[in-house]
N, C-alpha and C positions, 0 to 999 in steps of 0.2 A: 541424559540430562539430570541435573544433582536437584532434587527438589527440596525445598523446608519450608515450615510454615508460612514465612517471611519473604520470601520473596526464590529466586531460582538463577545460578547462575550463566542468565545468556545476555546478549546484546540488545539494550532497548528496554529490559526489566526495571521495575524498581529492583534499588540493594538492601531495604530496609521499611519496615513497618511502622514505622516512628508515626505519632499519634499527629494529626494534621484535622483542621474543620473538614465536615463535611464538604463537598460539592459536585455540580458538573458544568463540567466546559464545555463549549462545542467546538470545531476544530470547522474549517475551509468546506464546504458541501456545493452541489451543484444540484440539478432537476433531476428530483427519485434516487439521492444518498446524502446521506448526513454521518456524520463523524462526530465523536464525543468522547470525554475521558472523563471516570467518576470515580470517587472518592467514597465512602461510608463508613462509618464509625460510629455514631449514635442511634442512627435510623435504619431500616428496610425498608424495603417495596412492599405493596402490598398486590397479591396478585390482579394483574393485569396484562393485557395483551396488545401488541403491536399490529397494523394492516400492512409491514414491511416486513424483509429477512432482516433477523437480529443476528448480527454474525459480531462476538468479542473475544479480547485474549485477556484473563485474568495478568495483573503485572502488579499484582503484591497480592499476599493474606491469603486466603480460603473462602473462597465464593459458593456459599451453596441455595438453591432454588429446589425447588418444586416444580416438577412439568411433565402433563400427562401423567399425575396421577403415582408419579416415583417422588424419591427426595434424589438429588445431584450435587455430586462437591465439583468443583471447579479449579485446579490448582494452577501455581504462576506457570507463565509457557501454553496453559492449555487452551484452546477453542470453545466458546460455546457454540452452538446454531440454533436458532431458533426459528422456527418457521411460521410465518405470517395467521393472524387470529390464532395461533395456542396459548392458551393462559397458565401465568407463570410468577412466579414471587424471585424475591433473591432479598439474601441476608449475609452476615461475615459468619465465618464459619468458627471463628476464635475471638479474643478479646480483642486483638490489634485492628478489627475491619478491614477493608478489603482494597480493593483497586482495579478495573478494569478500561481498556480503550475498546469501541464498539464501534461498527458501519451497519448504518439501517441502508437497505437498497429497497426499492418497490418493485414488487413481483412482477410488474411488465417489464422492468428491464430482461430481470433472469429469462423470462419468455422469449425475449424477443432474442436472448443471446443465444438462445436452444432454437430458433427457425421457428418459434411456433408448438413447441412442444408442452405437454403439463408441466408443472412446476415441478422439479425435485423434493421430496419429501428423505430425510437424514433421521431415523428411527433412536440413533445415537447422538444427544444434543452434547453431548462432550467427547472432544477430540484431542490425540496427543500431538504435538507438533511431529508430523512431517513431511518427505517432501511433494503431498498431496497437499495441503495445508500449506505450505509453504507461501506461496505465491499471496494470497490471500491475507497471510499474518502482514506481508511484507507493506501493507499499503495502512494497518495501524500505527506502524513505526513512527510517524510522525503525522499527528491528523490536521498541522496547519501549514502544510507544503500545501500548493494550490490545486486545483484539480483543475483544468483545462480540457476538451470534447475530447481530444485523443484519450486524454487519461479517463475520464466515463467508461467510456468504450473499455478500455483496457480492464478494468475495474469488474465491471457487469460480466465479461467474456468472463474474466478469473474466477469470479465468485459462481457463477452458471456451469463452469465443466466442473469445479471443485466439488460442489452441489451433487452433478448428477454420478461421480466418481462415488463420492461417499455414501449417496443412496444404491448402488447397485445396478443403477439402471444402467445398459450398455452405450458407449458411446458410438453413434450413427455419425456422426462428424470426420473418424478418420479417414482423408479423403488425401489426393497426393495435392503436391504444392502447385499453386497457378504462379509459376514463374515468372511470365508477363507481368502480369497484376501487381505483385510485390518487388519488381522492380521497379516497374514506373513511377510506386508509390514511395520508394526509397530514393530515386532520380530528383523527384520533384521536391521532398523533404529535404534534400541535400542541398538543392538549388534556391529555394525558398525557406532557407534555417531559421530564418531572424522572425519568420511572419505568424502568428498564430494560425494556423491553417483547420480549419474547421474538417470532423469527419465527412460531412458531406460533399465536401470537395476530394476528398480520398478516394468514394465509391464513383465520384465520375472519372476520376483518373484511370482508378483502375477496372472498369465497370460491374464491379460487385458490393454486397451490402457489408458494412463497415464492423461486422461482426467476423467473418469471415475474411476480412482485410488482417485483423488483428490478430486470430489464428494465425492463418498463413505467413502474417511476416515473422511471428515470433516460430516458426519452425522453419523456416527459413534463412533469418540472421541472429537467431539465438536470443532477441529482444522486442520488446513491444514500439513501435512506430513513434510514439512518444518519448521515449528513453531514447532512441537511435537520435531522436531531432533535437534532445536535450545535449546527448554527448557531441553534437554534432556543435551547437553555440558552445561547450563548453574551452573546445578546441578554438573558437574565436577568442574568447574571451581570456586562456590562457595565454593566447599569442599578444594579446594587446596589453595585458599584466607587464610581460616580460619586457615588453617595451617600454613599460613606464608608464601607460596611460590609470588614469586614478580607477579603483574597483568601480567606485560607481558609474564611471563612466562606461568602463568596460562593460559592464552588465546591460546597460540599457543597447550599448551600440550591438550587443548580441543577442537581443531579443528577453532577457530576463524580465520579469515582472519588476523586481529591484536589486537591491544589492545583496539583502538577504535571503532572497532567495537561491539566486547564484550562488554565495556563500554554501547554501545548505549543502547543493548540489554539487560543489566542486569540491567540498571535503568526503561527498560521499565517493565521487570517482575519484580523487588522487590524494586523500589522506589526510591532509592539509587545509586548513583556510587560505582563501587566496593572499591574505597580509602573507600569513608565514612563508607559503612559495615565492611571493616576490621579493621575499627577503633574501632568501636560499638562492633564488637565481642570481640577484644580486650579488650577493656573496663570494659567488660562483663555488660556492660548494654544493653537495648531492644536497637532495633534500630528505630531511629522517623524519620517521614517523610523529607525531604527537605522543606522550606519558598517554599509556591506555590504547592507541590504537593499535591495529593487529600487522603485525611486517606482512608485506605482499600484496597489499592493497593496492598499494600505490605506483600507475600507470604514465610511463612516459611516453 
């Protein structure tokens, strides 16, 4: 990965450190995680501590803190971790100020995604992107997608093995797949696309706890329970596109919060916003990528 002061060239970075006010936003959050993106440029922190995991990806400038007692630079692409009650400052590390997006989670979730275990403690609060990291970075990418039970779940599990990976601790988890279990919870997500289905209705289907639901089906179908149900309307709501029915119709009658959210999601699985494909099929030519997006993405 090509780093410079100013930003890093990947997908979801800033391209540029161009001088902007101060701020922070918060993005979409649910019970014990919050989502945020922050700006700085005239001010710092001054040292303080969290009662939640601070888990951020620097996405412009040079972020450096103090914690435990070192100094830490933080560059674009990179992880912070921060672990619950450590005290810690953060500042720009250059003229331009800085930039990051962050997920607070509260340490009973991470507990509760370890069965019960102590918390992971990460001796190294900065991390290079990879694909241990991975999974983790991927839920910054956009902090005002909604989070729904599935996604919690999905969320806490990711952040919890990341955790205990990067501390060294062994994982006691690999265990083989309950094939029952993740199929029935697949059958009925399949059958039930459109419905908000709560985790708790997943651990009666399949009758195990919803942490271990999330595991198993992502080693199982290569995706989390939420993304399977998501591609799952997505496929509605392409089919009713091509028909002609209007996007926002489309969206509600497949279960979507609204139209933009659909939107989000259906340019993330086939490349496109849903105008431009129904234009394409229209058309009845193929349909080509967007300026900027990456050829191969996009799934028929």
């Amino acid at each position: 990965m090509q780093e410079t002061l100013c930003g890093v060239d990947a997908d979801g970075l800033e391209r540029s450190c161009s001088r902007r006010p101060d701020s922070i936003r918060f993005g979409t959050g649910t019970l014990g995680l919050e989502r945020a993106e922050v700006y700085l440029f005239t001010c710092a922190f001054e040292p303080h501590r969290h009662d939640t995991y601070a888990i951020g990806i620097t996405t412009a400038g040079v972020q450096t803190f103090r914690y435990r007692g070192s100094p830490r630079i933080c560059l674009p692409g990179q992880l912070h971790i921060l672990h619950p009650d450590e005290t810690h400052d953060g500042a720009a590390g250059t003229e331009v100020g800085f930039a990051y997006r962050i997920l607070y989670l509260a340490p009973e979730l991470v507990r509760q995604a370890l069965d019960g275990d102590a918390l992971p403690f990460v001796a190294n609060p900065v991390q290079p992107p990879t694909p241990t990291t991975r999974l983790v970075a991927s839920f910054l990418t956009d902090i005002d997608e909604p989070i729904s039970d599935l996604t919690r779940v999905e969320i806490a599990v990711a952040v919890a093995d990341t955790l205990r990976s990067l501390s060294g601790r062994p994982d006691r988890g690999r265990v083989r797949i309950d094939n029952r279990a993740v199929e029935l919870v697949r059958d009925y997500l399949t059958t039930h696309v459109r419905q908000q289905t709560p985790a708790s209705m997943l651990e009666q289907i399949a009758g195990t706890d919803r942490f271990t639901i999330a595991r198993h089906f992502r080693r199982a179908f290569g995706t989390s329970p939420d993304r399977y149900r998501t591609v799952r309307r997505l496929v509605l709501a392409r089919t009713a596109i091509e028909s002609g029915l209007s996007l926002a119709q489309a969206a509600a009658d497949a279960g979507f919060a609204d139209q933009s959210h659909m939107t989000r999601q259906f340019k993330k699985t086939y490349g496109l916003t849903p105008g431009h494909w129904a234009k394409a099929v229209a058309a009845g030519a193929p349909p080509e990528l967007e300026r900027g997006e990456r050829a191969g993405t996009m799934r028929t």
